[in-house]
C-alpha positions as semicolon CSV with decimal commas, in nm:
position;residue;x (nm);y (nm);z (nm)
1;X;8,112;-3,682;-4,594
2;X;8,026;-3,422;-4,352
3;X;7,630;-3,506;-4,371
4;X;7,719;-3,866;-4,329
5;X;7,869;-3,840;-4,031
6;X;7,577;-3,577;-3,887
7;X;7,351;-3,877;-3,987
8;X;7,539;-4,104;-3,832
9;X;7,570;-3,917;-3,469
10;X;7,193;-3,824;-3,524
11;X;7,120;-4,200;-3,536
12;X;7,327;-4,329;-3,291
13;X;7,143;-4,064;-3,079
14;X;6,844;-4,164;-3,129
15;X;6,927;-4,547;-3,089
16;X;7,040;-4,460;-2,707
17;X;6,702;-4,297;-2,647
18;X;6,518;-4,608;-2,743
19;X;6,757;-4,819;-2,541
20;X;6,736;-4,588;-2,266
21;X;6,346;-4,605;-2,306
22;X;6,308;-4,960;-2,303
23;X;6,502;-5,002;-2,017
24;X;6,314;-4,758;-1,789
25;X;5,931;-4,880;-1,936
26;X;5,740;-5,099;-1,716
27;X;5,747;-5,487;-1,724
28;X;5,373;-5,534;-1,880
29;X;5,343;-5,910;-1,726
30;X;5,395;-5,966;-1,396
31;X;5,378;-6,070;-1,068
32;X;5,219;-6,439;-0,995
33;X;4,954;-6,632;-1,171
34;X;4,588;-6,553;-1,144
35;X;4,383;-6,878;-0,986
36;X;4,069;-6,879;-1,057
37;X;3,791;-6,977;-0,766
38;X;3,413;-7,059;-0,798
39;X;3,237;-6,960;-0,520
40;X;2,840;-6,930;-0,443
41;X;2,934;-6,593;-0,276
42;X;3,223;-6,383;-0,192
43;X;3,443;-6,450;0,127
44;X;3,523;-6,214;0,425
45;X;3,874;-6,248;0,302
46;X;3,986;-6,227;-0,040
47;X;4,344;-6,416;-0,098
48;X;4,594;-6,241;-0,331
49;X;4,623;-6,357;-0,689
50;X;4,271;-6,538;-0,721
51;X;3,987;-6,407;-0,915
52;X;3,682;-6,531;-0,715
53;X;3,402;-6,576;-0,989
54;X;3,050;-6,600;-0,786
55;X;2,717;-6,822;-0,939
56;X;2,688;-7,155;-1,058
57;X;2,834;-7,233;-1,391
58;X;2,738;-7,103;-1,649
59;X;2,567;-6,876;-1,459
60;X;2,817;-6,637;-1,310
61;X;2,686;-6,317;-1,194
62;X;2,981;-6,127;-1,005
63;X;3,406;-6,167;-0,989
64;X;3,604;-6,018;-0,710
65;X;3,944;-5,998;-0,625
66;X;4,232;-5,800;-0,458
67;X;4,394;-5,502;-0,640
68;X;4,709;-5,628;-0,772
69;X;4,891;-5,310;-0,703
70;X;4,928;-5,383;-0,382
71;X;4,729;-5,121;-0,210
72;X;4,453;-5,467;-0,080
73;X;4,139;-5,267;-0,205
74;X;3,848;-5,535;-0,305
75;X;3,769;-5,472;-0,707
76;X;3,401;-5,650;-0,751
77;X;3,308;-5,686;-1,123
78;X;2,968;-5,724;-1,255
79;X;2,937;-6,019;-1,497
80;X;2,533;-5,990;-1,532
81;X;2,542;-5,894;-1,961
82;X;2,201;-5,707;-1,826
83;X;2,350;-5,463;-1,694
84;X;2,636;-5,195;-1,718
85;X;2,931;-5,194;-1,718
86;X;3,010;-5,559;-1,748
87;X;3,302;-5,787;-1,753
88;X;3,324;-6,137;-1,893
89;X;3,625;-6,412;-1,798
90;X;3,739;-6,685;-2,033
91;X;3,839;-7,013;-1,967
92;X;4,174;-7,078;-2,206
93;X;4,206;-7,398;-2,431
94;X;4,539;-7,337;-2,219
95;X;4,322;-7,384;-1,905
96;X;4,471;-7,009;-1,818
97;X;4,206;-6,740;-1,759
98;X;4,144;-6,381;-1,972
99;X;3,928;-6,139;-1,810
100;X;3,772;-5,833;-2,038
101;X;3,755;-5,574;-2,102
102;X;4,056;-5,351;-1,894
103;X;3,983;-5,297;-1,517
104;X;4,041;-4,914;-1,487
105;X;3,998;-4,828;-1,146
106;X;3,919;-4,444;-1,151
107;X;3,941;-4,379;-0,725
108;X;4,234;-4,487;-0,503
109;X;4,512;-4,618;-0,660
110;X;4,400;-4,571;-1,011
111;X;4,516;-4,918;-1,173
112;X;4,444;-5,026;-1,516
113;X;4,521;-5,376;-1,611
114;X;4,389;-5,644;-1,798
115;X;4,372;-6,029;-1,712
116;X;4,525;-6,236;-2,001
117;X;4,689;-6,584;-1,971
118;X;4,606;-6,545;-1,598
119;X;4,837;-6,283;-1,582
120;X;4,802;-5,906;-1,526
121;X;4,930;-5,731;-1,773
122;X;4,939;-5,357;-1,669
123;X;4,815;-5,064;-1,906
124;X;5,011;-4,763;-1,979
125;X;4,881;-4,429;-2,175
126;X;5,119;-4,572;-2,478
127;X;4,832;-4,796;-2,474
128;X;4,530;-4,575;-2,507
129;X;4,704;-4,372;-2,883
């Protein structure tokens, strides 16, 4: 009964690492929801939480908004399928917006995130495997 109980303590182990990594992982949605806002051009000031789409429907050429880390750096997005790279946003049957692919900023603050159900929902490297 000896390897029993060396499975058992090996398993309980393991189950507190788990727990333990759960509880210390990164909520994946948060923060507020993202509104979306047709303009004809960008504003001076971009408000937080609001993905400003730019062109007439459904001719949308650019999307900017505010980094939603916090650090108030202006992300502009090329939605032009012409050229590269190029994003695309989705208007929900839920009326929520999804924005792809991943914005991975690779300067400043580094965030990676996607848009989905007009929510971020932050990347990790677990992710990326």
């Amino acid at each position: 009964m000896r390897w029993f109980d060396a499975a058992a303590q090996t398993f309980r182990a393991k189950l507190r690492d788990l727990q333990q990594w759960r509880n210390t992982r990164p909520p994946r949605r948060v923060g507020p929801r993202i509104h979306i806002e047709r303009v004809e051009d960008f504003p001076n000031r971009l408000k937080a939480a609001t993905l400003y789409v730019a062109g007439e429907e459904p001719y949308a050429w650019g999307a900017a908004m505010l980094c939603p880390c916090g650090c108030a750096d202006v992300i502009e997005l090329n939605l032009l399928a012409q050229a590269s790279p190029c994003w695309s946003v989705r208007k929900n049957r839920d009326g929520s917006i999804t924005l792809v692919p991943s914005v991975w900023r690779t300067k400043g603050c580094r965030s990676h995130f996607l848009i989905r159900g007009s929510r971020i929902d932050w990347c990790t490297t677990d992710d990326l495997r």
